[in-house]
C-alpha positions as CSV (number, residue, x, y, z in Angstrom):
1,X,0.0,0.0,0.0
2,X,1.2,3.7,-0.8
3,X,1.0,5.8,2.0
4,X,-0.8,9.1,1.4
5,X,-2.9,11.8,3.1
6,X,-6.5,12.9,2.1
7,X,-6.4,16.7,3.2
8,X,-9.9,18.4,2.6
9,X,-11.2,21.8,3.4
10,X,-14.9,22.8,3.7
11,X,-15.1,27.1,2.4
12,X,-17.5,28.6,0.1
13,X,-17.2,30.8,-3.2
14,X,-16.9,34.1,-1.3
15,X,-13.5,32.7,0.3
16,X,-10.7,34.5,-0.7
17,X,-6.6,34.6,-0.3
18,X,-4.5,37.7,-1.0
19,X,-7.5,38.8,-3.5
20,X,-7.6,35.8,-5.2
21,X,-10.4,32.8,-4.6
22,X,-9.4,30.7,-2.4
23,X,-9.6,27.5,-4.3
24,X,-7.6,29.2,-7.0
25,X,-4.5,29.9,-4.6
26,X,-4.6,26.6,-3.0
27,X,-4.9,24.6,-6.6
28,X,-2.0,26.7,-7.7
29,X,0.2,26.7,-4.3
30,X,-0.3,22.4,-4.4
31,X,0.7,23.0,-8.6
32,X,4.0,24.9,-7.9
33,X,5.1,22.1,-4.9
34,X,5.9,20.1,-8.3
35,X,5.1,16.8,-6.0
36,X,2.7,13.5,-7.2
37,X,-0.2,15.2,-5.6
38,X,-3.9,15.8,-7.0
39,X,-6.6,18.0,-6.3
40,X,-10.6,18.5,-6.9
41,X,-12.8,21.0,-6.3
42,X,-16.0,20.3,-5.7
43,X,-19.3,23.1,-6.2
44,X,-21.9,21.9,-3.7
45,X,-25.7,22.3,-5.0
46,X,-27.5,23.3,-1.6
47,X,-25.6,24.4,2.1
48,X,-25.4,26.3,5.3
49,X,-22.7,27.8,7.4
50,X,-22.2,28.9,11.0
51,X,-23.5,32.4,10.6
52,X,-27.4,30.6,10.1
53,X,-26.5,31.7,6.4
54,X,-28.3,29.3,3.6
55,X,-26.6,28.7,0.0
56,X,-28.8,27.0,-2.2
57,X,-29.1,27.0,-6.2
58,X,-33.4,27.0,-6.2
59,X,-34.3,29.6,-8.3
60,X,-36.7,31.2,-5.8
61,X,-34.0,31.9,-3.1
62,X,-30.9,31.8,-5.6
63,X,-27.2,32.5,-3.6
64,X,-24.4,33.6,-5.2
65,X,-22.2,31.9,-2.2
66,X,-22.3,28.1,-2.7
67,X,-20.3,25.6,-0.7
68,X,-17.0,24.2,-1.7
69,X,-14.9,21.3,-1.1
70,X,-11.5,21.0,-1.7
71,X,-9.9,17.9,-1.6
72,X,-6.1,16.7,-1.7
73,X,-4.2,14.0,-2.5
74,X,-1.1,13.4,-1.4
75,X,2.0,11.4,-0.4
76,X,2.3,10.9,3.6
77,X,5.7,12.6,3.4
78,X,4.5,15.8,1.5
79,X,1.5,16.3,3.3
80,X,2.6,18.1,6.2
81,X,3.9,21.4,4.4
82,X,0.1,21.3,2.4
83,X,-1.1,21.2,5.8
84,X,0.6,23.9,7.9
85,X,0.5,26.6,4.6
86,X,-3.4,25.8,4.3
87,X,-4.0,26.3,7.6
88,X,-3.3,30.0,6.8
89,X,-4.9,30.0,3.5
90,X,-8.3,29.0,5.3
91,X,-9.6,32.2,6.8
92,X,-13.2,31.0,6.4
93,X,-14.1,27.1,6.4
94,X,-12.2,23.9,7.7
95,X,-9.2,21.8,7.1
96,X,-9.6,18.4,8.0
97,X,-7.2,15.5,7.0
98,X,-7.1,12.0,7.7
99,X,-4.6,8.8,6.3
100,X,-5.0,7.0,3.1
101,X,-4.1,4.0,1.9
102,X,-3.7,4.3,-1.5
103,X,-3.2,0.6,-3.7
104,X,-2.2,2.6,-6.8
105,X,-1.1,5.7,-8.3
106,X,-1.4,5.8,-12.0
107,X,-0.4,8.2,-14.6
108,X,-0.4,8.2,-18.3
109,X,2.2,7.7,-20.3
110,X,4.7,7.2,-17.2
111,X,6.0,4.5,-15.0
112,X,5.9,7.2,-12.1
113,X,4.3,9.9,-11.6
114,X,6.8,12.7,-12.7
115,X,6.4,14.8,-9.9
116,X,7.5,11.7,-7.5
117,X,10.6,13.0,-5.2
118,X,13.8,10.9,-3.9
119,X,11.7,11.4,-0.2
120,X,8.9,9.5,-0.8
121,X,10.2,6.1,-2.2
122,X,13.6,5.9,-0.5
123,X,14.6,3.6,2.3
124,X,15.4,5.6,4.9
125,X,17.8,5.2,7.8
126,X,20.0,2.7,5.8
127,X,22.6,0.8,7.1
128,X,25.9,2.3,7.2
129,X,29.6,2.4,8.1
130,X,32.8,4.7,8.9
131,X,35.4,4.9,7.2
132,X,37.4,3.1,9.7
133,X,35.3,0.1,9.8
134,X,37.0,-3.1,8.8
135,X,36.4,-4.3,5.9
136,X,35.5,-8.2,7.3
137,X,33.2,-6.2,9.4
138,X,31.9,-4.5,6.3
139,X,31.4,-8.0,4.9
140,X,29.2,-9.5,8.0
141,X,27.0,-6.5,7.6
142,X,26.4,-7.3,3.9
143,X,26.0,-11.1,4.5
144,X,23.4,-11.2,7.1
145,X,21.4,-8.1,4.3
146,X,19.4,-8.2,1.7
147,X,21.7,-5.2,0.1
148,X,24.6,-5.8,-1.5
149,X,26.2,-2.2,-0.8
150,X,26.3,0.4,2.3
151,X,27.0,4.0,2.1
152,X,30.3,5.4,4.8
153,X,30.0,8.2,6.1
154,X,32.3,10.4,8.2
155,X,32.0,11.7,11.8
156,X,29.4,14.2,10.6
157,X,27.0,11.3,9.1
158,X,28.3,12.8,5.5
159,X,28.2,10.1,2.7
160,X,32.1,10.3,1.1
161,X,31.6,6.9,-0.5
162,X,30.3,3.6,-1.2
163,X,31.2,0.0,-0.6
164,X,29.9,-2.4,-3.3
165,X,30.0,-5.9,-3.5
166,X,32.0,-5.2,-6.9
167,X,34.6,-3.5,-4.5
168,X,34.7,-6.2,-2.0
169,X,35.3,-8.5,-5.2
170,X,37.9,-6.8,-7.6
171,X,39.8,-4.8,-4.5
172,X,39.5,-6.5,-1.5
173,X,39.9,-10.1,-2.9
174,X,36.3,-11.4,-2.6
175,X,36.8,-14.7,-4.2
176,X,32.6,-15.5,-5.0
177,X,29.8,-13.5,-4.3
178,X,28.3,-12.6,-1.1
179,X,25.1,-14.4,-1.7
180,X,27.2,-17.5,-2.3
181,X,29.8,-16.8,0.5
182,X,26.7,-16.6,2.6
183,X,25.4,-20.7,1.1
184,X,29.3,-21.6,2.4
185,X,30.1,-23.7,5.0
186,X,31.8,-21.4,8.5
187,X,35.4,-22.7,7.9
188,X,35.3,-20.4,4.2
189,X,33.5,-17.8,5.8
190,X,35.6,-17.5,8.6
191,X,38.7,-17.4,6.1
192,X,38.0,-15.1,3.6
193,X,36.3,-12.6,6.5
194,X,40.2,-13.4,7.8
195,X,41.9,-12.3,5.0
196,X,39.9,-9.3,4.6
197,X,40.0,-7.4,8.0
198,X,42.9,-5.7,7.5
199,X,41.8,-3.8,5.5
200,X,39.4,-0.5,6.2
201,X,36.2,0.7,4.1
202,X,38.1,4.1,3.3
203,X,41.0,1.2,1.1
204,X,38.4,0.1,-1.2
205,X,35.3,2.1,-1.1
206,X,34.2,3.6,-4.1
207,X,34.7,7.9,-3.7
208,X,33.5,10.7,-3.9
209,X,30.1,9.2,-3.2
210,X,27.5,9.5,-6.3
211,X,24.9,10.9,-4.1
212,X,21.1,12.9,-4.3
213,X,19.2,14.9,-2.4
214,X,15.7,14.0,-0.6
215,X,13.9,17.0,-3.0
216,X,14.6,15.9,-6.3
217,X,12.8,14.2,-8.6
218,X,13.1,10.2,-8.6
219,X,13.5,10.9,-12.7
220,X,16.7,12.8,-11.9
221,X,18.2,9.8,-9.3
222,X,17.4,7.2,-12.0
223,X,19.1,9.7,-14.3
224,X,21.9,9.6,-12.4
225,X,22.4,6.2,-11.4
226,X,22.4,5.4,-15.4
227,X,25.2,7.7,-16.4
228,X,27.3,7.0,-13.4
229,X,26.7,3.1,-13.6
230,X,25.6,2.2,-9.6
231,X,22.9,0.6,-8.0
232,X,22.5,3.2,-5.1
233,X,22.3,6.4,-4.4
234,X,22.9,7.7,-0.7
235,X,20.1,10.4,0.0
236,X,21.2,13.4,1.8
237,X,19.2,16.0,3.6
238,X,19.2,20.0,3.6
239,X,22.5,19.8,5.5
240,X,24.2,17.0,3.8
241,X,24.4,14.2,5.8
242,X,22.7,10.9,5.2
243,X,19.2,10.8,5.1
244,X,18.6,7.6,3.5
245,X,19.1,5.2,0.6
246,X,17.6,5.0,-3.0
247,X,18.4,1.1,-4.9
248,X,17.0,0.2,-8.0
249,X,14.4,-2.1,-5.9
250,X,12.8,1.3,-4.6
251,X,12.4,2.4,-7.8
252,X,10.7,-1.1,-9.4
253,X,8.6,-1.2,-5.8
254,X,7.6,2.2,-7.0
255,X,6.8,1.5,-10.7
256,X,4.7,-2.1,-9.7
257,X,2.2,-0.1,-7.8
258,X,1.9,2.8,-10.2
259,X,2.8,2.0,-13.8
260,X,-0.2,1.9,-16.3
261,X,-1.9,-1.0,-17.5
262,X,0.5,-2.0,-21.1
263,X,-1.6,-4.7,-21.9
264,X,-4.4,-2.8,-22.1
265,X,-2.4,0.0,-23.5
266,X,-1.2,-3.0,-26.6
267,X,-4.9,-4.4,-27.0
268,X,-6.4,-1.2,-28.1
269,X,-3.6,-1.2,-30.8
270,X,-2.1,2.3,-29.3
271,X,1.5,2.8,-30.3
272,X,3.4,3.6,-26.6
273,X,7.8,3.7,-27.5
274,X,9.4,1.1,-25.3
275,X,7.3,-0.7,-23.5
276,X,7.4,-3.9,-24.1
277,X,10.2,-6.3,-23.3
278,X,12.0,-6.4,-26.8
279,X,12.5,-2.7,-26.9
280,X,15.1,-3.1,-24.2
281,X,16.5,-6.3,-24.0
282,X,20.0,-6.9,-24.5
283,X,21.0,-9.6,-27.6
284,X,25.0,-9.2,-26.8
285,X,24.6,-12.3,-24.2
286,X,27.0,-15.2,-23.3
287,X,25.4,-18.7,-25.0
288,X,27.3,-22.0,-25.0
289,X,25.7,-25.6,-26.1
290,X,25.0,-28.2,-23.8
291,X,28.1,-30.3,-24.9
292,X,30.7,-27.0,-23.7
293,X,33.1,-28.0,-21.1
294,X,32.4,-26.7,-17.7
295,X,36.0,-25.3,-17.6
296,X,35.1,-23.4,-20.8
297,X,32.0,-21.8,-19.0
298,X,34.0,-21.1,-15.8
299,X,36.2,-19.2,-17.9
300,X,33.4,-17.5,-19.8
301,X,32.1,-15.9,-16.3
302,X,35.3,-15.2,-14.8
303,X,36.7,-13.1,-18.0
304,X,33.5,-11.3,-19.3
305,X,32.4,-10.4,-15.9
306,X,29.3,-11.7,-15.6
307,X,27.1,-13.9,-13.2
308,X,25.4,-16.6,-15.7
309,X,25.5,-18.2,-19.0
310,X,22.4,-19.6,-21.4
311,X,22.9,-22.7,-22.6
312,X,21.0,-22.9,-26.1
313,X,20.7,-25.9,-28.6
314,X,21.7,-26.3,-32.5
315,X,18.7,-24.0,-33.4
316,X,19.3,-22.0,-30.8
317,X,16.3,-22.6,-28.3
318,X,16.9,-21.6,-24.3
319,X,17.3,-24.5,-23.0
320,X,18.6,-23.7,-19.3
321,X,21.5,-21.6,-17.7
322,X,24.5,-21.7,-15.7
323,X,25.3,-19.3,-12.8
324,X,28.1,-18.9,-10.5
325,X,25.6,-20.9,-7.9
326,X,24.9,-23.5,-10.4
327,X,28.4,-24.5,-10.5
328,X,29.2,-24.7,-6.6
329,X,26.3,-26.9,-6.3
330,X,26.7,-29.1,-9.2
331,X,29.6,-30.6,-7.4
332,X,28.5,-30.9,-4.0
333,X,30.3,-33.5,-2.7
334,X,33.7,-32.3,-4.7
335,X,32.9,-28.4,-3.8
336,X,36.9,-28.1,-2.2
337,X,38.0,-28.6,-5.8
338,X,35.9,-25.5,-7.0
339,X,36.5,-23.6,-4.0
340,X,40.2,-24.0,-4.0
341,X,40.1,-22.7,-7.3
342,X,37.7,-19.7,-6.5
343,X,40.1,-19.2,-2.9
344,X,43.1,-18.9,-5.4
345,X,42.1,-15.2,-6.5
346,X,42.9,-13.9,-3.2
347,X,46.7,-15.6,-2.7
348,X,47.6,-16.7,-6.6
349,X,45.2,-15.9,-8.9
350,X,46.0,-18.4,-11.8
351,X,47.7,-20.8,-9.6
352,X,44.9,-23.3,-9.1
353,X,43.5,-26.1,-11.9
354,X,40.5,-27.6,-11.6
355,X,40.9,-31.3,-10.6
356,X,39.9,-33.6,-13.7
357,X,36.8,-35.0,-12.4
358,X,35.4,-31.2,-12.7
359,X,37.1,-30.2,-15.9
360,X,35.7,-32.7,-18.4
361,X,31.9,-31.9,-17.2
362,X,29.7,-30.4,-19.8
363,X,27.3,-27.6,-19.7
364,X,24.4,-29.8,-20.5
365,X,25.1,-32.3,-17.3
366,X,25.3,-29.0,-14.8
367,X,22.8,-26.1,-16.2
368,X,19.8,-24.9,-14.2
369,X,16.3,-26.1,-16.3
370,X,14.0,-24.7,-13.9
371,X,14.6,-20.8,-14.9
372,X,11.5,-18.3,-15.6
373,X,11.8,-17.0,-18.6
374,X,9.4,-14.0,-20.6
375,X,8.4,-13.7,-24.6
376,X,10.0,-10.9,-26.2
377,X,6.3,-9.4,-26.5
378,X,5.6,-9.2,-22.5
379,X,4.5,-5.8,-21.1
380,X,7.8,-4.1,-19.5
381,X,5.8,-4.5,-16.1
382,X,5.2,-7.6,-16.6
383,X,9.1,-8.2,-16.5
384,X,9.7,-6.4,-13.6
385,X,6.6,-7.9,-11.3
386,X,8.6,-11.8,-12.6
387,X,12.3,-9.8,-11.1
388,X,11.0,-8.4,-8.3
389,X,8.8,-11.6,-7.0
390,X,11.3,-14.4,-7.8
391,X,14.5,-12.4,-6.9
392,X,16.0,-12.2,-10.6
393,X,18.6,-10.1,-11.4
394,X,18.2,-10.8,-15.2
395,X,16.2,-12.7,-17.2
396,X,15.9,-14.5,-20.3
397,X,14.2,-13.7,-23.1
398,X,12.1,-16.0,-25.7
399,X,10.4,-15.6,-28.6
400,X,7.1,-17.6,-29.2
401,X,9.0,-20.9,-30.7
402,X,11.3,-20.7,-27.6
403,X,14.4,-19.5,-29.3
404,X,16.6,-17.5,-27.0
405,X,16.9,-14.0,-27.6
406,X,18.7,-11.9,-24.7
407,X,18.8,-11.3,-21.3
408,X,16.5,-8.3,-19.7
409,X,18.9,-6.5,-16.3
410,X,17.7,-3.7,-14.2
411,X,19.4,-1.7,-15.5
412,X,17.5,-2.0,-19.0
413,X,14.8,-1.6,-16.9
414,X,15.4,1.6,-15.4
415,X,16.3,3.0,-18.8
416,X,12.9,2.2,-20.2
417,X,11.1,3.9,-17.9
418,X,13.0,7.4,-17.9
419,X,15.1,7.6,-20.9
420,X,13.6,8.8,-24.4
């Protein structure tokens, strides 16, 4: 549920502020807040007020002061400053609020309402560190998280960087990810939290930190977090220091609850520029064929940078993939093999072979089948609500026979919903 506030004041046509009508000023002081708010105004047919006056629209008795309502709608977190400054518009009616909860917030032609600021969908007080912490420190906190980064901060709560999991990984010597590290048994934990506490969060973090403030529009932060390529923005306040966190999670939270209905939008045959899952795939993806040696896909993932492979037939239809998880649990009862070969990064990197019994496996005998998968001609949304409830970070694409055609990432994501 989106959290709002229903603010409504009871006046009449003869209401004025600084000359003007009264429901004018207010509709134009909640206009120039530029936040996702709406308002109505409301002519009333018959009424009476506390002076024993009577306003009614019968002919016989016509008044030329009818009732009004004005009603507002807006976020929780913007509703206080509509409050306080109509409280001092209102020099003849009443203001009256009460909470709302609002199950969706649509607008046409954008994934959020434009006029939706960092405030009101960021997470706010985020976990953080100094930068003094150390770094295996650092690591617990990200382990037992759902995050995969944290902002540091100073002695004045000021953000002055970022620790990423990519940090912890290509300077700090993380030899897997943490969502792996995390599946591990305690004797590899234990060691590569060892070999990483010497080390502080000001050694590795990623500075200055790319941060935004609470007022500005959630178009700008997803603006930003494209061009300067991270996953998080720290929030600051008027002052700033931290106020809270903006992820790319927010921002698809957001969207679910308030993006329009595509389908509908494709069934009436209107023409809407991406918004549907082949405008923004991406076809540059890593495919091998089932018969691939596993040491060949190892190598694929550990040189291109990237998390998982799609395994494809001779006509090329998706036929499973291979992750970084996949291949510590294909070989669960020969994991030291893979693990002394994952451990070797941090000592030798290149130093350790794979033992033969885990070389000579194939793609095919190890991929992952069971992987959701959406047709090239899916609603956008309909992408992000598979993500978002099965915990995907990317996710194949098929056309209607099957064939594999890319990969979606959340990054695509963002940039279909902001960028033109």
């Amino acid at each position: 549920m989106l959290q709002y506030k229903k603010i409504e004041i009871f006046t009449s046509e003869q209401a004025r502020w600084e000359g003007r009508p009264l429901y004018d000023a207010v509709i134009q002081f909640v206009h120039d807040l530029k936040i996702a708010a709406r308002c109505l105004v409301t002519r009333g047919i018959e009424g009476s007020y506390e002076t024993g006056e009577i306003a009614t629209g019968r002919l016989e008795v016509l008044s030329y002061n009818m009732p009004l309502q004005i009603t507002i709608i807006a976020p929780a977190v913007e509703a206080d400053k509509i409050i306080s400054r109509v409280e001092v518009m209102v020099t003849d009616g009443i203001v009256a609020w009460e909470d709302l909860n609002v199950i969706s917030h649509k607008t046409h032609g954008f994934l959020i309402p434009k006029a939706t600021r960092v405030r009101d969908i960021m997470t706010r007080q985020p976990k953080k560190v100094s930068t003094e912490t150390p770094l295996d420190e650092v690591a617990r906190l990200l382990l037992s998280s759902t995050f995969t980064g944290v902002p540091v901060v100073d002695q004045e709560n000021r953000p002055v960087g970022v620790i990423s999991q990519g940090d912890l990984i290509y300077k700090a010597g993380l030899p897997v990810r943490l969502g792996l590290l995390a599946e591990s048994d305690q004797q590899n934990v234990s060691l590569v939290l060892e070999k990483l506490a010497p080390k502080k969060a000001k050694e590795v973090m990623n500075q200055p930190a790319v941060t935004i403030e609470q007022d500005k529009l959630v178009t700008d932060a997803v603006n930003l977090m494209l061009k300067k390529q991270v996953k998080r923005l720290p929030v600051t306040d008027a002052d700033g220091k931290l106020a809270g966190i903006l992820s790319r999670l927010d921002v698809f939270h957001t969207i679910l609850r308030e993006c329009p209905d595509w389908r509908a939008f494709q069934k009436q045959q209107i023409t809407v520029n991406l918004r549907f899952v082949s405008d923004i795939m991406r076809r540059d993806t890593m495919t091998v064929l089932p018969d691939t040696p596993i040491e060949e896909v190892i190598r694929l993932i550990d040189c291109n940078d990237i998390q998982r492979v799609s395994v494809v037939d001779n006509e090329g239809r998706f036929l499973g993939l291979i992750s970084d998880r996949d291949l510590l649990g294909a070989f669960s009862n020969r994991t030291a093999g893979l693990w002394n070969y994952l451990m070797s990064r941090i000592s030798s990197p290149g130093g350790e072979r794979l033992g033969e019994d885990l070389r000579y496996k194939t793609a095919g005998e190890i991929m992952n089948t069971k992987i959701f998968t959406v047709q090239e001609d899916a609603p956008i949304d309909e992408a992000i609500r598979l993500m978002l409830d099965k915990a995907i970070k990317r996710l194949p694409v098929v056309d209607a026979q099957g064939k594999f055609k890319g990969m979606i990432s959340r990054d695509a994501l963002l940039r279909a919903g902001f960028i033109s």
